[in-house]
Structures are given as C-alpha cells and as structure tokens.
PASEBA-1860 file (N, C-alpha, C; in nm, 3 decimals):
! residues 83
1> XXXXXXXX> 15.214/12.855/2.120/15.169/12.753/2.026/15.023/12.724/2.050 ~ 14.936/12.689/1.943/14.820/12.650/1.948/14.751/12.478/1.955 ~ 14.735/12.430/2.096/14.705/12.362/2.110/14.531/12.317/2.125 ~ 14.510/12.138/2.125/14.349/12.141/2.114/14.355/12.059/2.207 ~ 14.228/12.118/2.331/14.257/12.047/2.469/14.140/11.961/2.489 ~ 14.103/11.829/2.554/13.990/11.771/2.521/13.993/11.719/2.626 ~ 13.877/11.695/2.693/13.840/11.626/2.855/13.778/11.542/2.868 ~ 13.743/11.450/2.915/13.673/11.326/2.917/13.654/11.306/3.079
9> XXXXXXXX> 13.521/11.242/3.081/13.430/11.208/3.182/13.472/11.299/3.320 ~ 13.454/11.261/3.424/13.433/11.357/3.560/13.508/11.502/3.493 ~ 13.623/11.500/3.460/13.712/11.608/3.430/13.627/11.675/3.321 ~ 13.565/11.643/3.232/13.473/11.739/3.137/13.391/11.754/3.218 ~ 13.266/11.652/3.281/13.205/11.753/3.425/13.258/11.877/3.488 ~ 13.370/11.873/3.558/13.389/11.949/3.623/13.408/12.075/3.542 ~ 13.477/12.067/3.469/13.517/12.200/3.384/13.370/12.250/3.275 ~ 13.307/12.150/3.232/13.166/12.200/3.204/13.180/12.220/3.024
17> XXXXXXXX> 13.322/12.197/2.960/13.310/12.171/2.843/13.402/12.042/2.773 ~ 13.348/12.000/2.665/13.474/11.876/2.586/13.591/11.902/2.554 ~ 13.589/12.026/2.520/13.704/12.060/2.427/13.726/12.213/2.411 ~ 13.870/12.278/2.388/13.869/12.392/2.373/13.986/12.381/2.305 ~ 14.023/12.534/2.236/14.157/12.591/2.170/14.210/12.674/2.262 ~ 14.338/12.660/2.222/14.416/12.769/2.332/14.526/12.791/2.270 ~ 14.605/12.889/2.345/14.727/12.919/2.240/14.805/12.938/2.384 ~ 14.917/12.845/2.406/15.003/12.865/2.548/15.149/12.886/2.493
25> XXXXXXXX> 15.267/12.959/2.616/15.367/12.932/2.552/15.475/12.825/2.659 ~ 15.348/12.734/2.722/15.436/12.640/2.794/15.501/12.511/2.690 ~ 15.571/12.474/2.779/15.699/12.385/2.664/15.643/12.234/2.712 ~ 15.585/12.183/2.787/15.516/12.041/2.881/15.435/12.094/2.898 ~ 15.425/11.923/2.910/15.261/11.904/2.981/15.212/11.959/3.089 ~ 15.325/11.939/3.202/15.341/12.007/3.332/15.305/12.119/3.311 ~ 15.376/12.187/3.286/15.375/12.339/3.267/15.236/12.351/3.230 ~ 15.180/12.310/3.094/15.017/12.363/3.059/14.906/12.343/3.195
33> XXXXXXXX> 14.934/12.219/3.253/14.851/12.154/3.364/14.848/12.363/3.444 ~ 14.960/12.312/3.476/14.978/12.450/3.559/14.917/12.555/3.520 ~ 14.972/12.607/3.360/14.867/12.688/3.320/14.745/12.718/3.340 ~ 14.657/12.592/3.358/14.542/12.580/3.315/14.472/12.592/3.476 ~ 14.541/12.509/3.539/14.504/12.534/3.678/14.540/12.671/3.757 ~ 14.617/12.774/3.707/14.606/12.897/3.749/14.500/12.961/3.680 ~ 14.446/12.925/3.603/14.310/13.031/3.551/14.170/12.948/3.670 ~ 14.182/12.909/3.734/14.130/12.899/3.891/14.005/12.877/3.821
41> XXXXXXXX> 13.893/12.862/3.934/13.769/12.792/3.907/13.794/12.681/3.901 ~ 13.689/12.661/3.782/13.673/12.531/3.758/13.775/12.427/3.700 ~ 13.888/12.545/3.612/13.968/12.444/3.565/14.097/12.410/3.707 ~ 14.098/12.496/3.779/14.184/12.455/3.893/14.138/12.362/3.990 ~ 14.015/12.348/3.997/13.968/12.210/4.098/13.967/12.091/3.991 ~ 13.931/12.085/3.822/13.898/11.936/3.800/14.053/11.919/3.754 ~ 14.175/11.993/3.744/14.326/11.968/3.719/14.384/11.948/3.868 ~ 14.338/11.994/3.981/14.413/12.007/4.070/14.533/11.907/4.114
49> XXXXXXXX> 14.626/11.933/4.177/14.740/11.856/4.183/14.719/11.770/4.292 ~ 14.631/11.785/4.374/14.533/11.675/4.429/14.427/11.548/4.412 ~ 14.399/11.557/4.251/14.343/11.456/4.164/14.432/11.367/4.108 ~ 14.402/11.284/4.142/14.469/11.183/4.021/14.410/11.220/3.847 ~ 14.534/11.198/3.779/14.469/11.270/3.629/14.552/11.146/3.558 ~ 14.551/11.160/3.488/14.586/11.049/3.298/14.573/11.192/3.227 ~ 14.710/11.225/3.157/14.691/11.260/3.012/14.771/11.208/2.914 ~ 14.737/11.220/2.782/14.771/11.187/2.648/14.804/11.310/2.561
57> XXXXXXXX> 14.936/11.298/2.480/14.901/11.394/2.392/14.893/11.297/2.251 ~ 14.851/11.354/2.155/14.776/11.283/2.035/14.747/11.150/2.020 ~ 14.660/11.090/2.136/14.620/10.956/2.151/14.757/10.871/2.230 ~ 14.838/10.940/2.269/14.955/10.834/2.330/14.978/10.889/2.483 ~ 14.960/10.811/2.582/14.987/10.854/2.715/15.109/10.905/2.764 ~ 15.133/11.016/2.835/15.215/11.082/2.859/15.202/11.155/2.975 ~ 15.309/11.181/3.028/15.393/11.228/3.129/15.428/11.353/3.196 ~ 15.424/11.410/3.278/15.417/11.553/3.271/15.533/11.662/3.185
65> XXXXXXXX> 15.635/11.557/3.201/15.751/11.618/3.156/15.774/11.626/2.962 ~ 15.720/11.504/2.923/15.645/11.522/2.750/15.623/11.701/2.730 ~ 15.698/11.689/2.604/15.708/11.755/2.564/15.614/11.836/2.479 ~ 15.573/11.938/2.459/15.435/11.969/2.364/15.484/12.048/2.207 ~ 15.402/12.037/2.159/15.423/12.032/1.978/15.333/12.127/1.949 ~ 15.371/12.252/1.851/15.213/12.287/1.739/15.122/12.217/1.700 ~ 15.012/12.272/1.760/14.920/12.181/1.692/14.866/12.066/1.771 ~ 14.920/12.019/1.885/14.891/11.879/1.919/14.812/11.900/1.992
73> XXXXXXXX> 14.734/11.758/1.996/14.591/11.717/2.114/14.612/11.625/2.211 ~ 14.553/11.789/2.311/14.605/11.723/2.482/14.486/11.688/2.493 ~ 14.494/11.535/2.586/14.367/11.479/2.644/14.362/11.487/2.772 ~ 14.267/11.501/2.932/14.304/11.475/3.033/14.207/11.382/3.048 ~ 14.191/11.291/3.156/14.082/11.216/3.209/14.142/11.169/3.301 ~ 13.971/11.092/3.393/14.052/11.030/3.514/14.091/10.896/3.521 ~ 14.189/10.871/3.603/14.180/10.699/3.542/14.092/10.639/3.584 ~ 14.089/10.508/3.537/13.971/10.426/3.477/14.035/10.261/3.565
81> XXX> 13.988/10.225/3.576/13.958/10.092/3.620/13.909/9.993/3.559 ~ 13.984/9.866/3.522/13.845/9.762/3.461/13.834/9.658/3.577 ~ 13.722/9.557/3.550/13.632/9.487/3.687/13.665/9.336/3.569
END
C-alpha cells in the first residue's frame, strides 16, 4: 500500500527530509516503524526503538499496533512538552 510519511522537528533533522512516499506491505504502525528503521542510517537512528517517538496516522494519535490504510498519513515526531 501507498503511504505519505511526514516528520516533524528533531526527527525531520535527523532523517534530513519532511516528507516522503512509500509503498510498504506492513499491516501497523509497528511493523512500518520497523520497516523504516531497517533501511539503517539515518532513518534507523531518528526511529530507533531507543527514542521516545509520538506517531499519528491522519492527524489522530496512534499506537503501534493501529492499523494502516491506503493512502494514509503517517506522522512521527518527538514528544513535546508544554511549560
């Protein structure tokens, strides 16, 4: 399925772009994380399972185990804090 993946703050640092297309045939979130972090580099250190991460798929926060859809937009970022 063709998903649209989008990164926000340190995690777009690290990986070095906003946004990309991809076409995976993982079924979760989990699973893509994984995906994404076996193509090593950069996307395996700013996903690593050592970071704390936040993702969303189409603007709604979610879980590793969430399920993924055609078409849908995965977000990752790190969490955030307010003061």
């Amino acid at each position: 399925m063709k998903l649209s993946l989008r990164y926000f703050a340190s995690v777009r640092e690290a990986i070095g772009t906003a946004s990309e297309t991809i076409d995976t045939e993982a079924t979760t979130l989990g699973a893509l994380r994984e995906q994404l972090i076996d193509r090593g580099g950069r996307h395996a250190e700013a996903l690593s399972r050592e970071r704390a991460l936040r993702m969303a798929i189409d603007q709604v926060m979610a879980d590793e185990t969430t399920a993924l859809r055609e078409g849908a937009e995965v977000a990752f970022f790190p969490p955030v804090t307010g003061g």
